[in-house]
C-alpha positions as CSV (number, residue, x, y, z in Angstrom):
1,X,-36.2,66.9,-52.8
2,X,-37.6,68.8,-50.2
3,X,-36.8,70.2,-46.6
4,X,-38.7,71.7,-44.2
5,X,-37.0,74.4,-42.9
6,X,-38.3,77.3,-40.1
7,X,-39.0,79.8,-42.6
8,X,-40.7,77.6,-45.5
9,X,-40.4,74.2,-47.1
10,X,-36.8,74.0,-49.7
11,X,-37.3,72.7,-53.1
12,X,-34.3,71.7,-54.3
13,X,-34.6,70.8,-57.7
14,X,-37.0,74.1,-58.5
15,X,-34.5,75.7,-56.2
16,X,-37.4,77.5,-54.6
17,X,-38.4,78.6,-50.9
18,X,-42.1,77.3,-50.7
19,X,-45.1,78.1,-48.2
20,X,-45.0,75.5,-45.3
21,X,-47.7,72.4,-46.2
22,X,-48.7,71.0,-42.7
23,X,-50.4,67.3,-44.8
24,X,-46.6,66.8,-46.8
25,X,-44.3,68.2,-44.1
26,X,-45.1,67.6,-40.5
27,X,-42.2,68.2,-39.0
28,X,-39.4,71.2,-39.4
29,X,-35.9,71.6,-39.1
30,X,-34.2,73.3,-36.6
31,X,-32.6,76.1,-39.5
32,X,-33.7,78.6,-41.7
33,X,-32.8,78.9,-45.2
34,X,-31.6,82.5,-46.1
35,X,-30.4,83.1,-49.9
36,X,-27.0,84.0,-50.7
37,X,-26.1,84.4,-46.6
38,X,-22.6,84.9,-45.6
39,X,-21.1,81.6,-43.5
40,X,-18.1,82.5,-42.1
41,X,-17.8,80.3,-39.9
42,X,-17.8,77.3,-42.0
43,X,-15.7,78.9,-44.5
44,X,-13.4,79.7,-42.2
45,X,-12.6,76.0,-40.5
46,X,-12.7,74.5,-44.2
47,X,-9.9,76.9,-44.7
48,X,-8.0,76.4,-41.9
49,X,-8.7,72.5,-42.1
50,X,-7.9,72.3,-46.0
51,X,-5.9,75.5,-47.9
52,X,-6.5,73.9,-51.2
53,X,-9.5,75.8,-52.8
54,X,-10.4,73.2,-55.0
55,X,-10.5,70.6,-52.2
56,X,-12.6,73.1,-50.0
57,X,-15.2,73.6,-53.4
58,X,-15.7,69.7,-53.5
59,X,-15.4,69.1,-49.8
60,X,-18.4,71.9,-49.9
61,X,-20.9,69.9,-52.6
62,X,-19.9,66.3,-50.3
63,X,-21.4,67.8,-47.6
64,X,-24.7,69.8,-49.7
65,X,-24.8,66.1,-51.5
66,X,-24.8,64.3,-47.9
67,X,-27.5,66.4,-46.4
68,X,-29.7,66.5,-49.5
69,X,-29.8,62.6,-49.7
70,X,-29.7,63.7,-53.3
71,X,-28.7,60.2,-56.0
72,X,-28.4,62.2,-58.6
73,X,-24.7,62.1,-58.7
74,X,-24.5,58.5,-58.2
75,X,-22.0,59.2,-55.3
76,X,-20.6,57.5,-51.9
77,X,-18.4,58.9,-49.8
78,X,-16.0,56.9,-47.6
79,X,-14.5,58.6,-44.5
80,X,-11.0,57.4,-43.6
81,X,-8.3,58.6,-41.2
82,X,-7.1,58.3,-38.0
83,X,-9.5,60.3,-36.0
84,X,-9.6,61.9,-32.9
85,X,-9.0,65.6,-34.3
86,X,-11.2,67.1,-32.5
87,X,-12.4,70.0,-34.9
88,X,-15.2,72.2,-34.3
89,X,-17.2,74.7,-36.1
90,X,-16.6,77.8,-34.4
């Protein structure tokens, strides 16, 4: 699996930061991938959205699984709810 990011092309399964290849990955993403950063943004709406730590942890590999496109877990997620809540990412 890998993404072109800003900064280099992610390998995800050697879990390396790779030099950019212009033949394999034409186009890149809008973000850069920096190791072991600090989000505290994100951390903080998944805990004001969902206090249980466990539920955050999983809720945190859905969404690495969903933007990886990664099978490997043989997993589908199913959204449900009423809607309408109007949460943003700070």
């Amino acid at each position: 699996m890998l993404i072109n990011l800003r900064n280099g092309v992610w390998d995800a399964r050697q879990e390396k930061l790779l030099e950019h290849d212009p033949i394999s990955c034409w186009h890149a993403g809008g973000g850069e991938l920096r190791l072991r950063s600090h989000r505290p943004g994100w951390l903080a709406f998944l805990a004001r959205v969902q206090p249980d730590p466990e539920v955050r942890a999983y809720l945190q590999r859905a969404m690495g699984w969903s933007m990886t496109a990664d099978m490997g877990e043989q997993i589908m997620f199913l959204h449900h709810g009423d809607g309408a809540t109007e949460e943003r990412l700070p």
